[in-house]
PQR file with spaces between the fields and no chain letter, atoms N, CA, C, O and H, PARSE charges and radii, in Angstrom:
ATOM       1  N    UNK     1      80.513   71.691   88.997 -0.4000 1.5000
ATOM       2  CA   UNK     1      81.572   72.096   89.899 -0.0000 2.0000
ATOM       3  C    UNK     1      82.915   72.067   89.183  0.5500 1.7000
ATOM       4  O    UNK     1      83.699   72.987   89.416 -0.5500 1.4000
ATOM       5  N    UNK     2      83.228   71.188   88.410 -0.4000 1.5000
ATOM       6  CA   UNK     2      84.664   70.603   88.002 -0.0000 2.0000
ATOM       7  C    UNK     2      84.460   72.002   86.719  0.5500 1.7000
ATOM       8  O    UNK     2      85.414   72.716   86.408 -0.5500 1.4000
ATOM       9  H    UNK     2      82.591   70.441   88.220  0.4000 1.0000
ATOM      10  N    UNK     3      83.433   72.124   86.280 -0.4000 1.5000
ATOM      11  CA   UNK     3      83.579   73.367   84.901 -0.0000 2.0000
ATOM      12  C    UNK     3      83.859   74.512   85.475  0.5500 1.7000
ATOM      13  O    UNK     3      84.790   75.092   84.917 -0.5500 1.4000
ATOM      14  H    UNK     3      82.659   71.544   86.533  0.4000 1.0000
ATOM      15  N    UNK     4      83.031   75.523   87.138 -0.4000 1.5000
ATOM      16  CA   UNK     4      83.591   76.485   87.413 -0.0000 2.0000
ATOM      17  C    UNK     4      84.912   76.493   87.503  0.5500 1.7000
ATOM      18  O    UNK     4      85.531   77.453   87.045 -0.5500 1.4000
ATOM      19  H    UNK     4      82.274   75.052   87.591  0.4000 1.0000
ATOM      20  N    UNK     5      85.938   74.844   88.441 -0.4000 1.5000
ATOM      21  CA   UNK     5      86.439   74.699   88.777 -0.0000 2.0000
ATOM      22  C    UNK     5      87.743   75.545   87.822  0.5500 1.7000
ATOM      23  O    UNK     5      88.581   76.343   88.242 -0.5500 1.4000
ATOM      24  H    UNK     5      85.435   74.064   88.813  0.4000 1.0000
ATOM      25  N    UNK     6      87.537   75.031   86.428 -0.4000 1.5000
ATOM      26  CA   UNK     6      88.263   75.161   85.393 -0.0000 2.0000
ATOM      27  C    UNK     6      88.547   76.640   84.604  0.5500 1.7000
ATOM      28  O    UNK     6      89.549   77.122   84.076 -0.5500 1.4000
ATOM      29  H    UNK     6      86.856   74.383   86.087  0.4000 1.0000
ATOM      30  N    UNK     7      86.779   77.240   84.846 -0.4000 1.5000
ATOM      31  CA   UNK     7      86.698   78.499   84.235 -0.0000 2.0000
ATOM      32  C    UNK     7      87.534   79.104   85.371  0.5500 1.7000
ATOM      33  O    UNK     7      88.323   79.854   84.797 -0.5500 1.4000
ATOM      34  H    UNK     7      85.965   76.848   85.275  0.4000 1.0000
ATOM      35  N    UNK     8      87.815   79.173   86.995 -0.4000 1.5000
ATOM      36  CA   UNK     8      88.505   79.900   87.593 -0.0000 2.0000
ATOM      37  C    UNK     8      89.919   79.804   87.273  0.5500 1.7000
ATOM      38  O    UNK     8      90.717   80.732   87.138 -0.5500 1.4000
ATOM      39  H    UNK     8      87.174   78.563   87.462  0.4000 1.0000
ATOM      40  N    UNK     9      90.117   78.563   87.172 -0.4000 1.5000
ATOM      41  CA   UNK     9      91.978   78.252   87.446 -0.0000 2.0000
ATOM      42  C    UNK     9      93.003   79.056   86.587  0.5500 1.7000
ATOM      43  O    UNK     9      94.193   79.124   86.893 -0.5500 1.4000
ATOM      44  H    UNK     9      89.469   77.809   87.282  0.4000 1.0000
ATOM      45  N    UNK    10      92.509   79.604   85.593 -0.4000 1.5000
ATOM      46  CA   UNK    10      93.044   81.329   84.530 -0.0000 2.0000
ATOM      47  C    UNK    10      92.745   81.973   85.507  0.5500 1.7000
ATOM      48  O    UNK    10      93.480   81.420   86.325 -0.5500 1.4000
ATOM      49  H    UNK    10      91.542   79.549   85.345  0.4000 1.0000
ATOM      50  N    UNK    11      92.004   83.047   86.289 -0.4000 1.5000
ATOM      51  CA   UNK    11      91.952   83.607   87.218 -0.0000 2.0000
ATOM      52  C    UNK    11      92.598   83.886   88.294  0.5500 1.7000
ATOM      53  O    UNK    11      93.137   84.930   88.662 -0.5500 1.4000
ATOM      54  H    UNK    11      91.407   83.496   85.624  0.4000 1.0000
ATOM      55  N    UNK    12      92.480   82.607   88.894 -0.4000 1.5000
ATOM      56  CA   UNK    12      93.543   82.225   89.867 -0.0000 2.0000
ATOM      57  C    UNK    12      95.373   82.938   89.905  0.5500 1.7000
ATOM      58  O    UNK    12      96.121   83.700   90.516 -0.5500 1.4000
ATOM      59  H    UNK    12      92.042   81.759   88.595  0.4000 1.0000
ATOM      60  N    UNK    13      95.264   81.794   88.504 -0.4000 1.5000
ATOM      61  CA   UNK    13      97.229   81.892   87.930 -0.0000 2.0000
ATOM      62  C    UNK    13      96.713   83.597   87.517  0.5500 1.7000
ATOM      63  O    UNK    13      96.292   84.200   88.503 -0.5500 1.4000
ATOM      64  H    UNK    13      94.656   81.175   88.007  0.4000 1.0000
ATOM      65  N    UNK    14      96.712   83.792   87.197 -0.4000 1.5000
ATOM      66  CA   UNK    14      96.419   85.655   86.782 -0.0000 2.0000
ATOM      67  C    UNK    14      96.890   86.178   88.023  0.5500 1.7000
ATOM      68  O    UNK    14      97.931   86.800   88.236 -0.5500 1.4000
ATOM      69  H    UNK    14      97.054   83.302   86.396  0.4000 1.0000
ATOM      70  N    UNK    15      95.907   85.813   88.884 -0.4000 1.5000
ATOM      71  CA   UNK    15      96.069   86.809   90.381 -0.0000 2.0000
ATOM      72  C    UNK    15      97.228   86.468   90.859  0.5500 1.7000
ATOM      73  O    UNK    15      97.932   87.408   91.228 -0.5500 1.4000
ATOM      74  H    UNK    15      95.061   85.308   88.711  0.4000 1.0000
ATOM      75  N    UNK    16      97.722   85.225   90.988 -0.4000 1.5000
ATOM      76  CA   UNK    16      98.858   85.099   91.393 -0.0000 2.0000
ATOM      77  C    UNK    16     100.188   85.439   90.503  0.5500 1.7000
ATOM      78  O    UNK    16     101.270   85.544   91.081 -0.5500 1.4000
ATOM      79  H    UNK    16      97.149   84.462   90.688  0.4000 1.0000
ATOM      80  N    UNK    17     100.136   85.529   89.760 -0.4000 1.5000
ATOM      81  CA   UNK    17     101.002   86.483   88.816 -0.0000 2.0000
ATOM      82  C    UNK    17     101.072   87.358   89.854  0.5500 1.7000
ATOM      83  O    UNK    17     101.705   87.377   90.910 -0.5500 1.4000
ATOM      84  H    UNK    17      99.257   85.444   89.291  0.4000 1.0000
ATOM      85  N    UNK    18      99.786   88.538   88.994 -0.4000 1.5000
ATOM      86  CA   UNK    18      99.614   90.033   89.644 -0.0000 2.0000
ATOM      87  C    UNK    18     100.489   90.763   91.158  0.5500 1.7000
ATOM      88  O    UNK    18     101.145   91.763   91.454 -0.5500 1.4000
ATOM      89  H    UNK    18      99.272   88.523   88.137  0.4000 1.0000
ATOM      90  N    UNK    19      99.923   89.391   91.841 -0.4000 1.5000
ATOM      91  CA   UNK    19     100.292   89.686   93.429 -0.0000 2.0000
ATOM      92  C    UNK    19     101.715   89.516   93.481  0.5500 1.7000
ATOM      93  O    UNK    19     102.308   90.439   94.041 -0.5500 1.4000
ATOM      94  H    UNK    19      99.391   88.579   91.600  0.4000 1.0000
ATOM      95  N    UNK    20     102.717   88.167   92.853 -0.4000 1.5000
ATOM      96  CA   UNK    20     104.304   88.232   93.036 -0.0000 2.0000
ATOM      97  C    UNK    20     104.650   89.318   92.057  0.5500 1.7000
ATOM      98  O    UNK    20     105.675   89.817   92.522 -0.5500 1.4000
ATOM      99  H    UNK    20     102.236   87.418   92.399  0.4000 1.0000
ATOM     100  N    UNK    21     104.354   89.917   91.003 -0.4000 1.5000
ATOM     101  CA   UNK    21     105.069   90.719   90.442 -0.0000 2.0000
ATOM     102  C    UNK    21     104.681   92.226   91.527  0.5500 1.7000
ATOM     103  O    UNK    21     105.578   92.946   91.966 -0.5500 1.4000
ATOM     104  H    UNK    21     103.522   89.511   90.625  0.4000 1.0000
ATOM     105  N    UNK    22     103.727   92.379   91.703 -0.4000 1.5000
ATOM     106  CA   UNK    22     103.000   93.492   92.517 -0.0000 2.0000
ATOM     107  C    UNK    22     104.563   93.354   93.940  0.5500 1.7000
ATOM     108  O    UNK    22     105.507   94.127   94.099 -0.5500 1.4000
ATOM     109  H    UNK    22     102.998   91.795   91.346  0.4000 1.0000
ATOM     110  N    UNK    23     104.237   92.148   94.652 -0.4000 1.5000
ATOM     111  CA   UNK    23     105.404   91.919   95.469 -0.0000 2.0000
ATOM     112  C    UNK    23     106.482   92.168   95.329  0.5500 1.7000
ATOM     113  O    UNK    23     107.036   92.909   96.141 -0.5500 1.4000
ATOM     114  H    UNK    23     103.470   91.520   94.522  0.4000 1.0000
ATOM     115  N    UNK    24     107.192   91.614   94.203 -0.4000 1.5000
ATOM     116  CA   UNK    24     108.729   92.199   93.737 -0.0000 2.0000
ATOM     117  C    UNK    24     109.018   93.375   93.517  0.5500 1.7000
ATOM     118  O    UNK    24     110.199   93.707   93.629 -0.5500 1.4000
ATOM     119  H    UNK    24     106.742   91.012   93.543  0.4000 1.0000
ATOM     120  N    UNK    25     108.194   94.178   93.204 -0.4000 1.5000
ATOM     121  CA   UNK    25     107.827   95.902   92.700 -0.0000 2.0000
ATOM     122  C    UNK    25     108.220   95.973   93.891  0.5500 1.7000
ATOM     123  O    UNK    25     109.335   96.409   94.179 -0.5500 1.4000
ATOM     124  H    UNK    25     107.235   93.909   93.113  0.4000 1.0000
ATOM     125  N    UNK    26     107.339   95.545   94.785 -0.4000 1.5000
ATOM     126  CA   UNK    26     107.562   96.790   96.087 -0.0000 2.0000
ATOM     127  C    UNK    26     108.902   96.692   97.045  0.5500 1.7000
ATOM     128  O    UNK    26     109.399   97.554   97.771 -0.5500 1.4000
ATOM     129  H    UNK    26     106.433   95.192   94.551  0.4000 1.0000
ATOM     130  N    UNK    27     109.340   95.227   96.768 -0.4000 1.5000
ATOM     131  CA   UNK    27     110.817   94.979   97.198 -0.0000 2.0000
ATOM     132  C    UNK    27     111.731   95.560   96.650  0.5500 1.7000
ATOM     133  O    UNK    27     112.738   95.961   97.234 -0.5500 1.4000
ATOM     134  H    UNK    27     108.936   94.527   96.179  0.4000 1.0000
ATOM     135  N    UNK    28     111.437   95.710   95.149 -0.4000 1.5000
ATOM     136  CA   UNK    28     112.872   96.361   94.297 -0.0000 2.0000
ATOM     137  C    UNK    28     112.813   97.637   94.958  0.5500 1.7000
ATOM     138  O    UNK    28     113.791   98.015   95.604 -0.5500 1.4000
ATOM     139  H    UNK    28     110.620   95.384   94.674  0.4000 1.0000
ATOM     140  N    UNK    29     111.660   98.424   94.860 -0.4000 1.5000
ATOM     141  CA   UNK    29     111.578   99.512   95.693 -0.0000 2.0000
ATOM     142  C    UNK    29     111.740   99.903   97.020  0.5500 1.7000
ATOM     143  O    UNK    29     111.984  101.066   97.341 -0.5500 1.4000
ATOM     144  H    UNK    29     110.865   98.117   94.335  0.4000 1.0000
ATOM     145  N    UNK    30     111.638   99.145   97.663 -0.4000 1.5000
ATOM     146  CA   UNK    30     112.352   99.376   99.284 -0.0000 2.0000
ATOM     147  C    UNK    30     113.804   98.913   99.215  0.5500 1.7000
ATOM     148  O    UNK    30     114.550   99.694   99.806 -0.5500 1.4000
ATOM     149  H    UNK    30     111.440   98.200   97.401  0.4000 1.0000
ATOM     150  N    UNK    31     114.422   97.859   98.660 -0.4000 1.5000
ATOM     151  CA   UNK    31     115.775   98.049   97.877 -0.0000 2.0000
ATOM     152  C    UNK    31     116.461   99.494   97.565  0.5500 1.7000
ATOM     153  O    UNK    31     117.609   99.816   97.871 -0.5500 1.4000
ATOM     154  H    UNK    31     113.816   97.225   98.180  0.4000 1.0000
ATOM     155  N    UNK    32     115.450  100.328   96.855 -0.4000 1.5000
ATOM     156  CA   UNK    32     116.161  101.110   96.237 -0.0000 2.0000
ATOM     157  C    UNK    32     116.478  102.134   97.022  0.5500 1.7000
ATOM     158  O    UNK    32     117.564  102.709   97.095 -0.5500 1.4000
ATOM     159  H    UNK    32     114.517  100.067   96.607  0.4000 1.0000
ATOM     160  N    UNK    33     115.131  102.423   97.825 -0.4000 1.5000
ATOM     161  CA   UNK    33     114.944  103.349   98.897 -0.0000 2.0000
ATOM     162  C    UNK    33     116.421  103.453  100.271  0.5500 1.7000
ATOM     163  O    UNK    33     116.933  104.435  100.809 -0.5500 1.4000
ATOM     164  H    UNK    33     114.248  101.956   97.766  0.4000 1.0000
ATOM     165  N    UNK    34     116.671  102.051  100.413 -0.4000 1.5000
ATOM     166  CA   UNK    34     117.450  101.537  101.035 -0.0000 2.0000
ATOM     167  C    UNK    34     119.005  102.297  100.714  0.5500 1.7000
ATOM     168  O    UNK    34     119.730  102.932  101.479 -0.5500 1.4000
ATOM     169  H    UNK    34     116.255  101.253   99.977  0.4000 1.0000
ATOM     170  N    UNK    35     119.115  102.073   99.787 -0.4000 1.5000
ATOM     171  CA   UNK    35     120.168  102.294   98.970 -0.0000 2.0000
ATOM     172  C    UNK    35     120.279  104.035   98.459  0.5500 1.7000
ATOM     173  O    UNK    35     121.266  104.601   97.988 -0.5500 1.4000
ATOM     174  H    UNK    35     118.526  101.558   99.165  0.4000 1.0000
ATOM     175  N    UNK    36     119.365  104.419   98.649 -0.4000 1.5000
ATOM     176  CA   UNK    36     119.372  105.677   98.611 -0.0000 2.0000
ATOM     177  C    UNK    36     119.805  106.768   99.637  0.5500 1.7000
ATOM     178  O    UNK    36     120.513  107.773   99.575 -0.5500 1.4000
ATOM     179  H    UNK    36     118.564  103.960   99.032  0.4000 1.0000
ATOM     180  N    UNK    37     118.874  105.968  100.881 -0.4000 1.5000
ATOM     181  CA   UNK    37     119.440  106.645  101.647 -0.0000 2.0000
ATOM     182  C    UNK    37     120.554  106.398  102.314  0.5500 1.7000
ATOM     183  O    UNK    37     120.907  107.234  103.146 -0.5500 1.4000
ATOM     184  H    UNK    37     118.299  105.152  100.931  0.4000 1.0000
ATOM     185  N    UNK    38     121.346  105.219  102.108 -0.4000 1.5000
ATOM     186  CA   UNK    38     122.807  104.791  102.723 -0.0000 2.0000
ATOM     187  C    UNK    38     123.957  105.782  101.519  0.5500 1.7000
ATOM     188  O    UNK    38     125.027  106.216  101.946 -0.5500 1.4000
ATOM     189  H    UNK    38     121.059  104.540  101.432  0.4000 1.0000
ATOM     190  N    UNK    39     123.645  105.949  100.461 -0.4000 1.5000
ATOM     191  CA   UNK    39     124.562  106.967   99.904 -0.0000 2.0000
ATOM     192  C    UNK    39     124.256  108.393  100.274  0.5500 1.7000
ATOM     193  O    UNK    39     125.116  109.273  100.305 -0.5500 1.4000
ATOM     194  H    UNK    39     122.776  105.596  100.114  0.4000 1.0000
ATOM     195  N    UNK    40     122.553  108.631  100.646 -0.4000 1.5000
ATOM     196  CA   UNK    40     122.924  109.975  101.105 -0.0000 2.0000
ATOM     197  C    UNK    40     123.645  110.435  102.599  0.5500 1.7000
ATOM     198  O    UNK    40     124.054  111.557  102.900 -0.5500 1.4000
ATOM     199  H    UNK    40     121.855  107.916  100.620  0.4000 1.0000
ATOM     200  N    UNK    41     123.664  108.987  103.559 -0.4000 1.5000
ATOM     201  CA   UNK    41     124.512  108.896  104.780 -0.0000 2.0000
ATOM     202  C    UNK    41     126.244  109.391  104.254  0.5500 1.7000
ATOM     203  O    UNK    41     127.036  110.226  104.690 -0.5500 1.4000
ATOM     204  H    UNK    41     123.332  108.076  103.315  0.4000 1.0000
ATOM     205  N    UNK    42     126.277  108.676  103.437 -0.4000 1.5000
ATOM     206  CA   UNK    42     127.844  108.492  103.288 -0.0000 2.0000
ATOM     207  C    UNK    42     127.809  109.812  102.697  0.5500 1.7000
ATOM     208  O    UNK    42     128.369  110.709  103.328 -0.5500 1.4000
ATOM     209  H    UNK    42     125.633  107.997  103.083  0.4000 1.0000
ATOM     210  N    UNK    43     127.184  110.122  101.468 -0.4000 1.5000
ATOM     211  CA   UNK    43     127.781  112.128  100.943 -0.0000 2.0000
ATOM     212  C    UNK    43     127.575  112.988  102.371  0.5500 1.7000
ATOM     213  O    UNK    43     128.265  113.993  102.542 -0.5500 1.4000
ATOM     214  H    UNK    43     126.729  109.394  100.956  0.4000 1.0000
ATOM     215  N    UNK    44     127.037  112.755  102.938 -0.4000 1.5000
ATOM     216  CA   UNK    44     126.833  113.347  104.120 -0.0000 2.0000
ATOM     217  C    UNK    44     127.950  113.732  104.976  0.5500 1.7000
ATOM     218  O    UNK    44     128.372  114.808  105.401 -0.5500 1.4000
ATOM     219  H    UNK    44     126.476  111.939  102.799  0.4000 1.0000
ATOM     220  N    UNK    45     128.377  112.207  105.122 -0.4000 1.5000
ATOM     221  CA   UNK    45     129.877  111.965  106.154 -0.0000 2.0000
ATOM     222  C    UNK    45     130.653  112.308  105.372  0.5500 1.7000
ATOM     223  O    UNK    45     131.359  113.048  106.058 -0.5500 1.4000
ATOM     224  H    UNK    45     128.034  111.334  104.776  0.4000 1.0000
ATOM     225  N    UNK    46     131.204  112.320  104.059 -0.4000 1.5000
ATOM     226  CA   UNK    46     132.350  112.724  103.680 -0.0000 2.0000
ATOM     227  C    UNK    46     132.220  114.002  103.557  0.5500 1.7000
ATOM     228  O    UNK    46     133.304  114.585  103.554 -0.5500 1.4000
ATOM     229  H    UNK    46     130.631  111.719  103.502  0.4000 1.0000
ATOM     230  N    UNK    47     130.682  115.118  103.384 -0.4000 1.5000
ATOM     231  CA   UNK    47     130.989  115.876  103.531 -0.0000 2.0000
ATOM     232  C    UNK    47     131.156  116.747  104.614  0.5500 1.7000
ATOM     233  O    UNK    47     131.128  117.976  104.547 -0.5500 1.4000
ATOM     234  H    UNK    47     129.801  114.645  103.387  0.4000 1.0000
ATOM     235  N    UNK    48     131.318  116.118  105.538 -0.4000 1.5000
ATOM     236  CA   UNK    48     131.438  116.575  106.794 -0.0000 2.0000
ATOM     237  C    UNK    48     133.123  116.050  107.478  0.5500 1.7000
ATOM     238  O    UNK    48     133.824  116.518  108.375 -0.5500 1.4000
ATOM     239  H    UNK    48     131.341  115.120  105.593  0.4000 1.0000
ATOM     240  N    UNK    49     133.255  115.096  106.717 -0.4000 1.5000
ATOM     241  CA   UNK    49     134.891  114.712  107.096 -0.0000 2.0000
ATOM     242  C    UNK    49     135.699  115.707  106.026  0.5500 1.7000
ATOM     243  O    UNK    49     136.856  116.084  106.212 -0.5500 1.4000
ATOM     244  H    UNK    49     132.685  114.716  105.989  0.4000 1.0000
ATOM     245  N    UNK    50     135.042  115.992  105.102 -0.4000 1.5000
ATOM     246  CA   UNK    50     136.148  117.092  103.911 -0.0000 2.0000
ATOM     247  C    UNK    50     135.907  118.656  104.916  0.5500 1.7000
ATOM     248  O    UNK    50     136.842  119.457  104.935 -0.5500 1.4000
ATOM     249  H    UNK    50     134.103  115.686  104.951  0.4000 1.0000
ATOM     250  N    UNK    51     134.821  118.919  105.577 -0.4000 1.5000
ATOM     251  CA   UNK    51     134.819  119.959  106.040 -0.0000 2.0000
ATOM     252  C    UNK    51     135.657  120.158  107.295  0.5500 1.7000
ATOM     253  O    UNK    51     135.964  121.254  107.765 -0.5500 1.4000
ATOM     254  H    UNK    51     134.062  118.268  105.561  0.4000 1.0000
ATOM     255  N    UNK    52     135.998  118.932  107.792 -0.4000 1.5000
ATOM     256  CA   UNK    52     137.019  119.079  108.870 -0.0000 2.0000
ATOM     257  C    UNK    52     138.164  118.979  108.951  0.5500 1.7000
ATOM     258  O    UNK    52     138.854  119.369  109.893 -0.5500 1.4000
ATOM     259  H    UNK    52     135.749  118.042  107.410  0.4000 1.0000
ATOM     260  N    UNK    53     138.652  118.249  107.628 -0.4000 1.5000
ATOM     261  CA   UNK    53     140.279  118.440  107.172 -0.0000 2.0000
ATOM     262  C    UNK    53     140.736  119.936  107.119  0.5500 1.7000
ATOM     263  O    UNK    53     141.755  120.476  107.549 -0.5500 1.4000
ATOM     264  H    UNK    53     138.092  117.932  106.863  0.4000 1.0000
ATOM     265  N    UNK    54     139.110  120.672  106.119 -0.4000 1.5000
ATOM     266  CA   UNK    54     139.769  121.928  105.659 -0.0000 2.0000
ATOM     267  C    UNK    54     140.189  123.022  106.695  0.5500 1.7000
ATOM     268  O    UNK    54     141.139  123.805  106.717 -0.5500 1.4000
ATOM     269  H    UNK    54     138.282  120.233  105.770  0.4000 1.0000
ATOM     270  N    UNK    55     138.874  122.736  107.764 -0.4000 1.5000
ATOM     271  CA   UNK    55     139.207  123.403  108.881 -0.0000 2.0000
ATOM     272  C    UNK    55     140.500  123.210  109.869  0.5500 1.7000
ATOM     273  O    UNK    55     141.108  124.071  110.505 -0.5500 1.4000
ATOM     274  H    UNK    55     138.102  122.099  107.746  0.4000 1.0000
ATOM     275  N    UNK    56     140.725  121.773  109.787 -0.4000 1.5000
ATOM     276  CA   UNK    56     142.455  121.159  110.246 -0.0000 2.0000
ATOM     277  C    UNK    56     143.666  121.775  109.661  0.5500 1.7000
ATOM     278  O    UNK    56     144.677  122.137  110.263 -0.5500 1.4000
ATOM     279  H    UNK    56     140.231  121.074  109.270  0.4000 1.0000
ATOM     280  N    UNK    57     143.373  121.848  108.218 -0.4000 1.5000
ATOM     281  CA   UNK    57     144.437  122.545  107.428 -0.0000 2.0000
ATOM     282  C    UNK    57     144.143  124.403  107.341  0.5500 1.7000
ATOM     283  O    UNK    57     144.959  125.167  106.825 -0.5500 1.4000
ATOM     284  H    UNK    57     142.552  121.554  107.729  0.4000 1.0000
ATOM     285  N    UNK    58     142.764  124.873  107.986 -0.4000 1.5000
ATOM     286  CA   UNK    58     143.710  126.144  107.614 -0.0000 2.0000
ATOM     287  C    UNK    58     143.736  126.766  109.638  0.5500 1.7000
ATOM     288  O    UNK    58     143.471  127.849  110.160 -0.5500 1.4000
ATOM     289  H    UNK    58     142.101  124.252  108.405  0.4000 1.0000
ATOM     290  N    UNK    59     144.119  125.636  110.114 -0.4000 1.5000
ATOM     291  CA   UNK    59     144.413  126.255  111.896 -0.0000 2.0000
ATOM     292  C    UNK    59     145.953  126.049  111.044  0.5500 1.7000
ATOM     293  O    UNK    59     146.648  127.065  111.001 -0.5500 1.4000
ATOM     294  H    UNK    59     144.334  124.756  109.691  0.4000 1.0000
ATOM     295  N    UNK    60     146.353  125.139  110.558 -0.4000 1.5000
ATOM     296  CA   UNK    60     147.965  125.130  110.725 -0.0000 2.0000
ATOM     297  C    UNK    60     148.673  126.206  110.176  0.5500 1.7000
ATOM     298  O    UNK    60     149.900  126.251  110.272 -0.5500 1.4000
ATOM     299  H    UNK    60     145.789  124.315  110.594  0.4000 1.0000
């Protein structure tokens, strides 16, 4: 028992590696995703606030 015990415990720490780095991957990536689409909000709004100045400036 105590020898499987031993041949697993590399295994183990392996998988658990695997799985937090596997984990952080997918966080950096919903991070990024995140962040992606809050700048495409904002080019959005400014370009929609630049389109309404121009239209402000050519009524005057």
């Amino acid at each position: 028992m105590v020898k499987s015990a031993r041949a697993a415990a590399p295994w183990v720490v392996g998988a658990a590696v695997v799985i937090v780095l596997v984990y952080a991957g997918y966080k950096a990536y919903e991070q990024y995703q995140e962040d992606k689409n809050r700048q495409e909000k904002e080019n959005d709004f400014k370009i929609k606030v630049e389109a309404l100045l121009s239209r402000l400036d050519s009524i005057r």
